[in-house]
N, C-alpha and C positions, 0 to 999 in steps of 0.2 A: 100457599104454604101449608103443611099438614102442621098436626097436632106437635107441637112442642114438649120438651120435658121442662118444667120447672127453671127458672131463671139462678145460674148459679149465685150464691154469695156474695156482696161487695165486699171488693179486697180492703183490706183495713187500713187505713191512713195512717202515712207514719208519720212518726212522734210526735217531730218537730212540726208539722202540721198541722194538728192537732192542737197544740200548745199555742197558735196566732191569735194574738188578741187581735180585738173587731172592734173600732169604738161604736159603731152604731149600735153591737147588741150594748156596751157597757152602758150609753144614754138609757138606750129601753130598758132597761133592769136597775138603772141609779139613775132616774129622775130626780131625785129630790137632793140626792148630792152635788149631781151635775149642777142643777140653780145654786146652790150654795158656793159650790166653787167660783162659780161665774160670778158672782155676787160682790164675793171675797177678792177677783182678782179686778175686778173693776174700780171697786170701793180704793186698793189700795194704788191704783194708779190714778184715783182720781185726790186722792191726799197729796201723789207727791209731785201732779203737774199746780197744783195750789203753792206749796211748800218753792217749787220753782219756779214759780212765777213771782212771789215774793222777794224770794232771795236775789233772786238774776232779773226779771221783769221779763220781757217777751224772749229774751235769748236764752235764759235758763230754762224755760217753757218748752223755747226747740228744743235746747237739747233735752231735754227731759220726755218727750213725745217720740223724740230719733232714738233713744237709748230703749222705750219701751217698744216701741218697734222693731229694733233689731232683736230685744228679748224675744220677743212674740214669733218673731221669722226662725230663732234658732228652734225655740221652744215645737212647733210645726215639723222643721226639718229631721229634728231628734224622734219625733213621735212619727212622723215616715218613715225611718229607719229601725226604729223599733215594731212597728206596726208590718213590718215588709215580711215576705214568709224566706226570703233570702239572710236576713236578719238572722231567723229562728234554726234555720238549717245551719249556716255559720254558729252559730252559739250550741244547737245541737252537736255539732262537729267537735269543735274543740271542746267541749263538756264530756266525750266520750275518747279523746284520741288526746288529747294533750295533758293528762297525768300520765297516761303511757310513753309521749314524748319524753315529757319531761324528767324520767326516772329513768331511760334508756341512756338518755345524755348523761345522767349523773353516775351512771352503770360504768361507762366512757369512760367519763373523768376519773374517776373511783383508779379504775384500771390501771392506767397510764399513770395516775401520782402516786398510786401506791405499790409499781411498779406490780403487777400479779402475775405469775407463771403463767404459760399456756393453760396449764390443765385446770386450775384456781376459775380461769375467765375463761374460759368455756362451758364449766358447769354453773357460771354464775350468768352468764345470755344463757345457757340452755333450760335454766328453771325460769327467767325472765319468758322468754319465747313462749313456753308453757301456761304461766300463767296471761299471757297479753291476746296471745290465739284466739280464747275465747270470746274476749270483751271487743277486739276489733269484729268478730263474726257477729255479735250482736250489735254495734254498730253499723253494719253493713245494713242486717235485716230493717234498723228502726230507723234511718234515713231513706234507705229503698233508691229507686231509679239509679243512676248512674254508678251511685257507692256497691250495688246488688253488681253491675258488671266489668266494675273495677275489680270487684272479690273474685269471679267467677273467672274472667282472665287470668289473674294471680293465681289463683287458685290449681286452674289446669294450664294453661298453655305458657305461662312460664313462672309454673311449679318447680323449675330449676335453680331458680333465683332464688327460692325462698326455703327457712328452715322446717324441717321437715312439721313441727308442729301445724303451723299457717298452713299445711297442705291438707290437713286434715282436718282442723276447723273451718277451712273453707269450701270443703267439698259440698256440703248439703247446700251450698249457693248454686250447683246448677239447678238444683230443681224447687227453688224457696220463692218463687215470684208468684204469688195469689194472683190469680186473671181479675181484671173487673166485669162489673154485671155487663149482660147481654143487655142491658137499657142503657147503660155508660158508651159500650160500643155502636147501639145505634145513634143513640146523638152523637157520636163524634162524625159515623159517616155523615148523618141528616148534615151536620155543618161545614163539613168538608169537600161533598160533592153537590148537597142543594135537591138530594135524592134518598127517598126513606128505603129501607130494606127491600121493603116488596116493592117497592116500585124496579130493582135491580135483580132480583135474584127471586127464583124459583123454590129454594134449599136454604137458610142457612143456620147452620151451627149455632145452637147458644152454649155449646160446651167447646171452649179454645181446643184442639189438634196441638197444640204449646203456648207459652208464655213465659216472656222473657223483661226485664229489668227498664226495656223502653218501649215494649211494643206485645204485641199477643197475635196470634194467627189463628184463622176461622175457618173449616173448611166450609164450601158455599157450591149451590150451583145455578149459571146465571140463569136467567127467565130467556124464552126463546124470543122474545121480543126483542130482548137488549142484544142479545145472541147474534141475531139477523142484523140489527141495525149496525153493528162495529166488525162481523165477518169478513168485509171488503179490506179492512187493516188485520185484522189477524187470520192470517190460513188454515192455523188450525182450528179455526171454531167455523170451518167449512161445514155446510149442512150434514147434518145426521151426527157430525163428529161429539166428542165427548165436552161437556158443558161444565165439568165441573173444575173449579177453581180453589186454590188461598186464598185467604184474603187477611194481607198485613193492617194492622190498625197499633197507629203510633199515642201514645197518652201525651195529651197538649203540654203536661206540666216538664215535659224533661227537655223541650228549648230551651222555655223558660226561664228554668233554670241553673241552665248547663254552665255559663260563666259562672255564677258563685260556683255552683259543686269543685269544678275542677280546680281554680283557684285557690279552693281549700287544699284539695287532695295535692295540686303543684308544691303549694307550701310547705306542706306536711313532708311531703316525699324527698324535697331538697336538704332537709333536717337530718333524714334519718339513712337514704336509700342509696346504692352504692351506686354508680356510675352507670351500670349498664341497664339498673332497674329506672332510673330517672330519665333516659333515653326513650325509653318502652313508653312513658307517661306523657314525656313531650309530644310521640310521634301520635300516641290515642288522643290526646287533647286536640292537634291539629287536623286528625279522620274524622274525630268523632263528629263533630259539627256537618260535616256532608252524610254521615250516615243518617241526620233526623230530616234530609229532604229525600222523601220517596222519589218526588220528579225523578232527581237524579239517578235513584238504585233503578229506576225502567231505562232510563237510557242507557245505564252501566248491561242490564241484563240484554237489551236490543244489540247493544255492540257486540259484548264478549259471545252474546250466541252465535251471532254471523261469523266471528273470527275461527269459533268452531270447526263450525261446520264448513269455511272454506279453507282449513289446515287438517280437514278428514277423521276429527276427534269425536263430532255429532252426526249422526246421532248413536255410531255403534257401540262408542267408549265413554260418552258424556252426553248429558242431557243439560241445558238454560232454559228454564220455565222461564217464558215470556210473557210480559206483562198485555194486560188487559186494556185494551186503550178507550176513553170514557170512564175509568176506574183508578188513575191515576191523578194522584193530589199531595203536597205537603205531607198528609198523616192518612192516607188511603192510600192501599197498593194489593190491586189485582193481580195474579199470576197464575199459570197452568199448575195445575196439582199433580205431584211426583208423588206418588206410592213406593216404599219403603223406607226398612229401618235404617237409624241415623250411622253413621260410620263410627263414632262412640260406641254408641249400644255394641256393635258388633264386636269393635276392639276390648269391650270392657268383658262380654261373653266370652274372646277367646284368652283374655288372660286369666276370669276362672275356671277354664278348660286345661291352662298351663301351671295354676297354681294347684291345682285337683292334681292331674299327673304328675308332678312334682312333690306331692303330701304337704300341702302348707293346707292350713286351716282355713286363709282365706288369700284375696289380693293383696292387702294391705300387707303381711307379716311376709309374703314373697317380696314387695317390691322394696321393705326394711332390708332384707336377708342381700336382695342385690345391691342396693346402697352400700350396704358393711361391704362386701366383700370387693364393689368399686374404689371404697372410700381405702382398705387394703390393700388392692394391686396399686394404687397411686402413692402411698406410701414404702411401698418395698420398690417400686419404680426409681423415687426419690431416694429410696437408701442405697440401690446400685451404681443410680450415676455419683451419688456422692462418695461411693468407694470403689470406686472402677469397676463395674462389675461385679461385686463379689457378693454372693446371695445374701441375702437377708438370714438371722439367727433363727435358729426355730424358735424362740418365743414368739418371734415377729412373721415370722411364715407360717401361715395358718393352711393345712389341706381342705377339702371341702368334709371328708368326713372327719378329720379333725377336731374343725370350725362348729360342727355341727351336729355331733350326737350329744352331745350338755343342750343346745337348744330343742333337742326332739321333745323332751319332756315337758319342756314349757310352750310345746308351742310355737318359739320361735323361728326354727327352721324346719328343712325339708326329710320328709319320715323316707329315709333310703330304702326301707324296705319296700314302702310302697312304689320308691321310683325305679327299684329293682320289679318289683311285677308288672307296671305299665309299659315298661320297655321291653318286657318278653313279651304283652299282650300287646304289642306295637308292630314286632316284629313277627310274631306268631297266634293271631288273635284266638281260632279254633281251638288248639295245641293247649295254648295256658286257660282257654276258660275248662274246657276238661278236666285237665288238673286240677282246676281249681274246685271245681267242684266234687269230685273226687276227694280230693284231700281235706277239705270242708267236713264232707258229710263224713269221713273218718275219726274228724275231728283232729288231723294232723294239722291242719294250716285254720288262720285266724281268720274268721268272713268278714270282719270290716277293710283286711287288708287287701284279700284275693278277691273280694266278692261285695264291691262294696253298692253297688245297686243291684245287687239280689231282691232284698225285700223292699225295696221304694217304688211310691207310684209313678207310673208313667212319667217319664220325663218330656218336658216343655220341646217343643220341634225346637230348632236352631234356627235363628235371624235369618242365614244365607241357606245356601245349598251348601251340600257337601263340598261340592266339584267346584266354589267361589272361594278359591285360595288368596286369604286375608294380606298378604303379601303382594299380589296382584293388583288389589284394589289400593295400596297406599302406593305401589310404583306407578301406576295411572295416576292418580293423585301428582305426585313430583313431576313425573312428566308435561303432562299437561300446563303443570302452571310454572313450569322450568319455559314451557313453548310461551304461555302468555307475558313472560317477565323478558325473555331476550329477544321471543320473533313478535307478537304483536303489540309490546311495550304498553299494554292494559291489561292491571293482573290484580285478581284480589286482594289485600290486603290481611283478611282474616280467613285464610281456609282452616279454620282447625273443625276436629271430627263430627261437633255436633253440627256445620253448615254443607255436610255433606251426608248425602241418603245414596244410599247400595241398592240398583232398579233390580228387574229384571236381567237374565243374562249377566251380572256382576257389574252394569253397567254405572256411573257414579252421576247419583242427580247435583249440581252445582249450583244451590241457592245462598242467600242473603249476599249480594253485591251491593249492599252500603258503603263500601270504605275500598274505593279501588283507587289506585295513582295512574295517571300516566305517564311513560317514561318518554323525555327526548331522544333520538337518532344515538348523539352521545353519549347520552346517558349508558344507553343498555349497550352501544359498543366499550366503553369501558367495561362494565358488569361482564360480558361475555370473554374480554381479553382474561379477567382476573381470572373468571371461572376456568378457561381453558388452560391458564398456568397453571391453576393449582392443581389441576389435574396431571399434568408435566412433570409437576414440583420445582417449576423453575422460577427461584425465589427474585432473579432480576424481573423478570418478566411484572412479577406482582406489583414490586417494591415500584415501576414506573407507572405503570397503571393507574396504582396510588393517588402517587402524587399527577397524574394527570388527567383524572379524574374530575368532569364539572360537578360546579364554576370554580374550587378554587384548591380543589383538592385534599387529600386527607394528611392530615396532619395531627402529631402527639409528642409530648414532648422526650425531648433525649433520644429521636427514633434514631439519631444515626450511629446511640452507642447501644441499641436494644431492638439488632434488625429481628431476632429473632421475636420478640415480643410481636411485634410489627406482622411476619408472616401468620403468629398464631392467630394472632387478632383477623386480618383476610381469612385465614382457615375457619375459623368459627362465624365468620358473617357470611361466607359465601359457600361454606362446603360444608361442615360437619362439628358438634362437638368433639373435639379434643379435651380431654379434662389432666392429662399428664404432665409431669412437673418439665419446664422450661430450663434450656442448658443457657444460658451466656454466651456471647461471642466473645474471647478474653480479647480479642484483637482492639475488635470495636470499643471495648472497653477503656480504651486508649483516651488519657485527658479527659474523663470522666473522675468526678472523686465519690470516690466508695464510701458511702455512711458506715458504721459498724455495724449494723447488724445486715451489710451484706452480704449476698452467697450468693456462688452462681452459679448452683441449678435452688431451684425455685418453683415452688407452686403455682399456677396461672391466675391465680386472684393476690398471691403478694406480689408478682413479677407485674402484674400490671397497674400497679399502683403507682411503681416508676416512671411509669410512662401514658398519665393521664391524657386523654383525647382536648387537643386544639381546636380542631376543626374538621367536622365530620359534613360532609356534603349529602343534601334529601337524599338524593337519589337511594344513596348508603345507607342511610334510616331509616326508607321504608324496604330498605330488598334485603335488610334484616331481618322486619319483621314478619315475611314470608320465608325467608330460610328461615327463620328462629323457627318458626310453627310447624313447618312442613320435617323438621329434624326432630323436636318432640315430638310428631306423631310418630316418628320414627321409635323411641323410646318409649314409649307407651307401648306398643308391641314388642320391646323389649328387643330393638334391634340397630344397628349404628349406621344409619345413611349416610351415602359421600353424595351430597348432589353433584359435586364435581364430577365426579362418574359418572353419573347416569345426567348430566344435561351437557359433557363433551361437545356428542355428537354436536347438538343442536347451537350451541357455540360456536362453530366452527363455521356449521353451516353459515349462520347469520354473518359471520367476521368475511367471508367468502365470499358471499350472494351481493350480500347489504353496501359492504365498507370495502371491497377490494384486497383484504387481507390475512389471505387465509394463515391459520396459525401454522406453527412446524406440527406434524405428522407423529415424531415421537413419544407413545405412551410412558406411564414411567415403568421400572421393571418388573414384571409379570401382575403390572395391574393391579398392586397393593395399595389399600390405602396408608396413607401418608399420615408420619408419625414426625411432629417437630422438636 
């Protein structure tokens, strides 16, 4: 191996960690207390096996011997418990998270007894929110492992869920995971595989390629020896070919201690979290546990690549870096190294590309500005079916330039004039830079408007190519694992953008297969019937599906006076956010009794309160949480996917091939998507 640079920094231990007593150091350092304690407890049990022996004679004696033995056993068992570093992480937990609980409940209570207008309780959670943001991000950092990508989840991939503060305090969680030393990583291979560095590799890294909240990755390249001897199992490390590798290395301690972590965070979440966020917790508590066995994620990456490349996706549209065999262990995982940038990076490049042309100051105040003005069309939505139609007053209809020449000045919205020059220089780029220039140097037109990388140094290449239309790469995305969830019922469970890298030719590298399900026959013929209705829009179709759906179907309460509820509820698990207010069926409503404060069109987070989930079947839980992620990326590019739409086709196909039953043929009319 050549010269090295310098061993980076060990990553800091957190808190609770840090804070574990030892009794051996406390001996080594209180000698002389230690005898004295021992002294003192001896001394007084040997008073009062005297004292009862007196009093009682041999039987006062027993018990007198049993009582301080059972003292002695709890006394052990408590300083086990105390001494345990699961202990100190539970008492760090709730030390940092439960005056937060416990002030939100009393926010609640508060509420509800003192009966508070909408407007009153909502800027009273919205300065709550504000201030609790923080202190859970710093609880995140000083816990570390699991609590670092419970935030990092919450944080991005269902940022939906949460108020917009938490989305913002949790952002710097992707990238807050300190690596540990290159001497930490080689003892864990040395222990792992029974093989030091050099004896495997030719190359490797003591600066991580990334590092994440359970694991870090190295790039390496193997030694020819090792190369030659496992060639006969992998093809690609056929002679001459390219040697270089990742290489995952998992930290021992997040097995460990994955039961306390999560049990806390179950706890916690049950207290506070609304139905669909506690769902999301259930289904990661039960992946998580298979994502910390490497074996596994190699033979997840062996299968899903063959299934590739015998459904024509590999290698032209998708690449499976395949594991290393001899390099695969519990917390070691070899695999072929994919060159480029992550599909995040890309999408987060091309939305300051779209808040730049647009005149926002940055991402953030764009993705504010389209909040408001979603959070708007859902409320003049609401105030038309509530009045048959009739538009909303203009205080309440706000235009875009309306909405948003009071925000230019602050900042908060979009500077029109600039989005008036990007769009001439869009449609006419020569034309308006002329102008622009011209008018500039006349001094008639402003140069940070018409010219605003005039004087700036050379700007940074771009992630992709030109000609790699970002749009592309996320309907590959859907596709692909629209094919791995209904045709080969093994699909990942966590595609979101940063486990996907953009190759060459636009082509998408598909790593980290920790957390895949597999689907039964039935299973994914159900999945496929649902999807192909909803793209129909045919609400019987769903509604059987449903309920027969394995093993025992889907069920919620009151579904049969709130079918509509029912459809949205399929429509968001299997097709698309919808976020618009919900009508009532009056029919259905039939021998139902109305509380008073009901109405019936309704917002899809009060309408679904009505109608709490009974029984939601796996299958449904985890094919949530690949349409959940795979419709966020969708919004993150700022765009509304129907995977109905675009996984039809392949529904059909399967219902046809598979199961004998091809769907009806009927699109719905001109191919709109579908508004409940």
């Amino acid at each position: 191996m050549g010269e090295a640079p310098a061993p980076a920094p060990p990553a800091s231990t957190p808190l609770a960690a840090r804070e574990k007593p030892s009794l051996r150091r406390w001996l080594a350092t209180h000698k002389l207390q230690a005898c004295a304690l021992c002294f003192m407890v001896m001394s007084i049990a040997l008073y009062f096996l005297v004292q009862a022996f007196a009093a009682g004679g041999a039987l006062g004696a027993a018990l007198a011997v049993g009582f301080f033995c059972l003292f002695c056993y709890c006394c052990d068992q408590g300083y086990r418990i105390y001494a345990s570093e699961g202990f100190w992480r539970t008492y760090a937990f709730y030390k940092a998270l439960g005056p937060l609980v416990a002030e939100w409940k009393l926010l609640e209570k508060r509420a509800k007894l003192e009966k508070w207008s909408d407007d009153r309780a909502r800027k009273a959670y919205d300065a709550f929110h504000v201030k609790a943001a923080p202190k859970i991000y710093d609880a995140c950092i000083s816990l570390g492992g699991i609590f670092i990508k419970m935030g990092q989840i919450a944080g991005s991939t269902f940022s939906f869920l949460l108020a917009q503060p938490y989305v913002v305090a949790l952002e710097p969680l992707q990238d807050a995971t300190p690596p540990r030393s290159y001497e930490a990583v080689a003892a864990i291979i040395l222990d792992d595989t029974g093989k030091t560095v050099d004896d495997l590799f030719e190359d490797f890294a003591r600066e991580p390629v990334g590092s994440a909240s359970i694991a870090q990755a190295h790039k390496a390249t193997l030694s020819e020896a090792f190369a030659t001897s496992v060639a006969g199992e992998c093809p690609w490390l056929a002679a001459g070919a390219d040697r270089t590798v990742v290489v995952k290395i998992q930290y021992p301690e997040i097995a460990r201690l994955y039961r306390v972590d999560f049990e806390n965070i179950v706890y916690i979440a049950e207290l506070v979290a609304k139905q669909d966020a506690l769902d999301a917790i259930y289904d990661l508590q039960e992946r998580h546990l298979e994502e910390l066995d490497f074996t596994r994620e190699a033979w997840n990456l062996k299968t899903v690549g063959a299934n590739m490349a015998k459904a024509g996706f590999a290698p032209s549209r998708v690449v499976v870096p395949q594991p290393v065999p001899g390099l695969v262990s519990p917390c070691v995982l070899a695999m072929q190294y994919l060159e480029g940038p992550s599909l995040k990076n890309v999408i987060n490049e091309h939305l300051e590309e779209r808040a730049k042309f647009y005149g926002f100051d940055d991402v953030l105040k764009m993705k504010m500005f389209v909040q408001k003005q979603a959070k708007q069309d859902r409320d003049d939505a609401l105030y038309r079916r509530e009045h048959g139609g009739e538009e909303p007053p203009e205080e309440v209809e706000l235009g875009l330039e309306e909405d948003t020449l009071g925000d230019v000045e602050t900042g908060g919205g979009p500077n029109l004039e600039k989005l008036r020059v990007n769009l001439y220089r869009e449609r006419a780029p020569r034309l308006t830079n002329a102008v622009a220039r011209v008018g500039v140097a006349m001094g008639r037109l402003d140069r940070d408007t018409w010219l605003p990388d005039a004087g700036a140094a050379d700007k940074a290449a771009p992630l992709v190519p030109p000609d790699v239309r970002l749009e592309e790469l996320v309907d590959t995305l859907v596709e692909v694992h629209g094919h791995q969830l209904l045709s080969d019922g093994l699909v990942n469970l966590d595609p979101h953008p940063g486990n996907v890298l953009v190759l060459d030719g636009g082509r998408l590298g598909l790593i980290d297969y920790g957390q895949v399900r597999a689907f039964e026959p039935e299973e994914r013929r159900s999945i496929a019937t649902i999807v192909h209705a909803l793209y129909r829009g045919d609400k019987a179709a769903v509604f059987a599906a449903l309920e027969a759906m394995p093993p025992a179907g889907f069920q919620c309460q009151h579904q049969k006076h709130f079918p509509e509820n029912v459809f949205r509820n399929a429509t968001q698990s299997f097709d698309q956010f919808v976020n618009l207010p919900i009508s009532h069926d009056e029919a259905a409503l039939a021998g139902w009794h109305r509380p008073k404060d009901f109405k019936l069109h309704e917002m899809p987070e009060a309408a679904f309160l009505r109608t709490p989930e009974l029984s939601v079947p796996p299958c449904m839980s985890s094919a949530r949480r690949v349409t959940g992620i795979l419709c966020g990326v969708g919004l993150l590019t700022m765009r509304v996917i129907s995977l109905a739409k675009q996984w039809q086709g392949i529904a059909a196909r399967v219902l046809a091939d598979e199961f004998g039953a091809a769907p009806p043929r009927k699109p719905p009319p001109g191919e709109e998507t579908k508004e409940s």
